[in-house]
N, C-alpha and C positions, 0 to 999 in steps of 0.2 A: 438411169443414173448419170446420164448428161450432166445434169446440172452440177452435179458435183463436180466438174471439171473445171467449170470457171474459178478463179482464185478470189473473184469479190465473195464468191455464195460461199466459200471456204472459211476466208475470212470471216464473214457474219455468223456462220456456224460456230466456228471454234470461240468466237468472241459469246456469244450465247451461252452456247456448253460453261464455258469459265464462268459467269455470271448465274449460272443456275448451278454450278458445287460452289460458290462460293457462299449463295445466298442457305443454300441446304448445311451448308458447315457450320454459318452464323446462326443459324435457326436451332440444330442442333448442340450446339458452344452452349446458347441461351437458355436451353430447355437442364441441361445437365450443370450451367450455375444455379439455377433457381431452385433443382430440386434436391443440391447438395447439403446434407448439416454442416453446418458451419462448424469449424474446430479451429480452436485460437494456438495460435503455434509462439510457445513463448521462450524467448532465447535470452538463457540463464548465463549472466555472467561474470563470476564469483573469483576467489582466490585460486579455485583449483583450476580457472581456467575457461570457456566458454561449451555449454553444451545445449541442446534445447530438450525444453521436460517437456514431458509427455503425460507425466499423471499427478491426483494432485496429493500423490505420498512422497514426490520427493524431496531429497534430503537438502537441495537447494533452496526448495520453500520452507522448509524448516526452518534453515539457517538464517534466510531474511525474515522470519517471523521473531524468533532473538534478535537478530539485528533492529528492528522494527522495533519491539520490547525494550530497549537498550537503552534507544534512543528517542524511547518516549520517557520512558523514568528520567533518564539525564536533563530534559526539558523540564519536565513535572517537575522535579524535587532538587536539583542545582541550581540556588540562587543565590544573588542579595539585592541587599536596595536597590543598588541602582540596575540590576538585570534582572531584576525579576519581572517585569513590564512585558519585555521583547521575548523573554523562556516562555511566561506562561501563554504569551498569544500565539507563541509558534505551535507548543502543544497544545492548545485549543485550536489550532487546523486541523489536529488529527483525530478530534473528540465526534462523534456524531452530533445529529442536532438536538436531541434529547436531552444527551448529557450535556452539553453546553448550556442549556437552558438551567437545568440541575446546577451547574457548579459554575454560574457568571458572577453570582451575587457573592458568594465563598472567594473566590478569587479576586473580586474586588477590597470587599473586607481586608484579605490577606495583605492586598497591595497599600492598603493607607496603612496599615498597623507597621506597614514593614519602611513608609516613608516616618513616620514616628520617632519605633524601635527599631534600629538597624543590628543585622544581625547577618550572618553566611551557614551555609547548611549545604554541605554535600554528601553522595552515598556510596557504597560500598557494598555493590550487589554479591549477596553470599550465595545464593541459587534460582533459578530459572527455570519453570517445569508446567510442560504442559497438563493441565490436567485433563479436558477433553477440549475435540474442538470449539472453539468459542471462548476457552477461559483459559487464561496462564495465571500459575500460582508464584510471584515473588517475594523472599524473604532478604531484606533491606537493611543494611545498617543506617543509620540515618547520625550525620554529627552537625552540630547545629554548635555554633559561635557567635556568644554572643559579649555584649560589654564583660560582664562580670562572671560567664559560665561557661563553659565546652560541654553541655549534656550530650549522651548518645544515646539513642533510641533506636531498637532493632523495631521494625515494622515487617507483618506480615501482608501484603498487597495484592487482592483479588483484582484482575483484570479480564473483561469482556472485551470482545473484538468481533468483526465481522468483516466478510471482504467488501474493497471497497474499488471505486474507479480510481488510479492513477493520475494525478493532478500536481500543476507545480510547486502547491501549499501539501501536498501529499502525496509523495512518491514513491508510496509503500506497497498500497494496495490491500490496507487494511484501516478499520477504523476502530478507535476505541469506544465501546457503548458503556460501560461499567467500569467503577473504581470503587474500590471498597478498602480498607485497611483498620489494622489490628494492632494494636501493640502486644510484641511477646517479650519471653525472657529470656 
């Protein structure tokens, strides 16, 4: 055990040693990210304040799926002449590609009729209810203004949905696949 007395062989040892836990830490770091599930940690931050959810029954995803809802009818169905261009292209960011394809030609229609006849229609959401995952059930007041009328029309409004990637045209995290609506009384 001579040699251990010299301070270079000391040196070259301990510098070794260090290099062989470091490469075993690495090796092991590697082995335990590659074989972890992935779990997306998402940090909710709402009026009550910030917390991070953990499952996906919380009441914070609820609340931005109303919100989400809200703010997609307010696009859909709040317009006039001259906004309805930039409302309905923002809500067709949030339409899937399905339905876009479904309701390009509707939409365009709507927009010459309404350079035409000019007219204003806003709503007065009366309830908001999930009915299972994927579909919310909205029932609408709808009042529509036009030259010679103020008719109101309560509508009842099926909407599909699915989740979707977070995007700067959609920063929901949800996308609309389906729209359906009813007139009631």
């Amino acid at each position: 055990m001579d040699f251990l007395k010299s301070k270079l062989i000391r040196s070259e040892l301990k510098h070794w040693l260090l290099v062989s836990v470091l490469l075993l830490w690495a090796l092991s770091a590697t082995v335990f990210g590659l074989t972890k599930k992935d779990r997306v940690l998402l940090i909710g931050i709402g009026d009550s304040g910030a917390r991070v959810i953990t499952h996906r029954e919380d009441s914070f995803l609820k609340e931005e799926l109303q919100k989400f809802v809200l703010q997609f009818l307010d696009l859909y169905y709040v317009y006039d002449e001259k906004t309805y261009k930039e409302r309905a292209g923002k809500a067709s960011d949030l339409f899937g590609e399905e339905l876009w394809d479904e309701k390009k030609s509707e939409m365009l229609v709507l927009h010459e009729k309404l350079q035409k006849t000019p007219l204003s229609q806003n709503i007065e959401v009366q309830s908001v209810d999930l009915i299972e995952p994927g579909k919310v059930e909205v029932v609408l007041k709808v009042n529509i203004k036009a030259r010679m009328s103020a008719p109101q029309v309560n509508l009842k409004v099926m909407l599909s949905y699915r989740d979707n990637k977070r995007s700067e045209e959609n920063p929901w995290g949800y996308q609309i696949t389906g729209i359906s609506e009813r007139m009631i009384e």
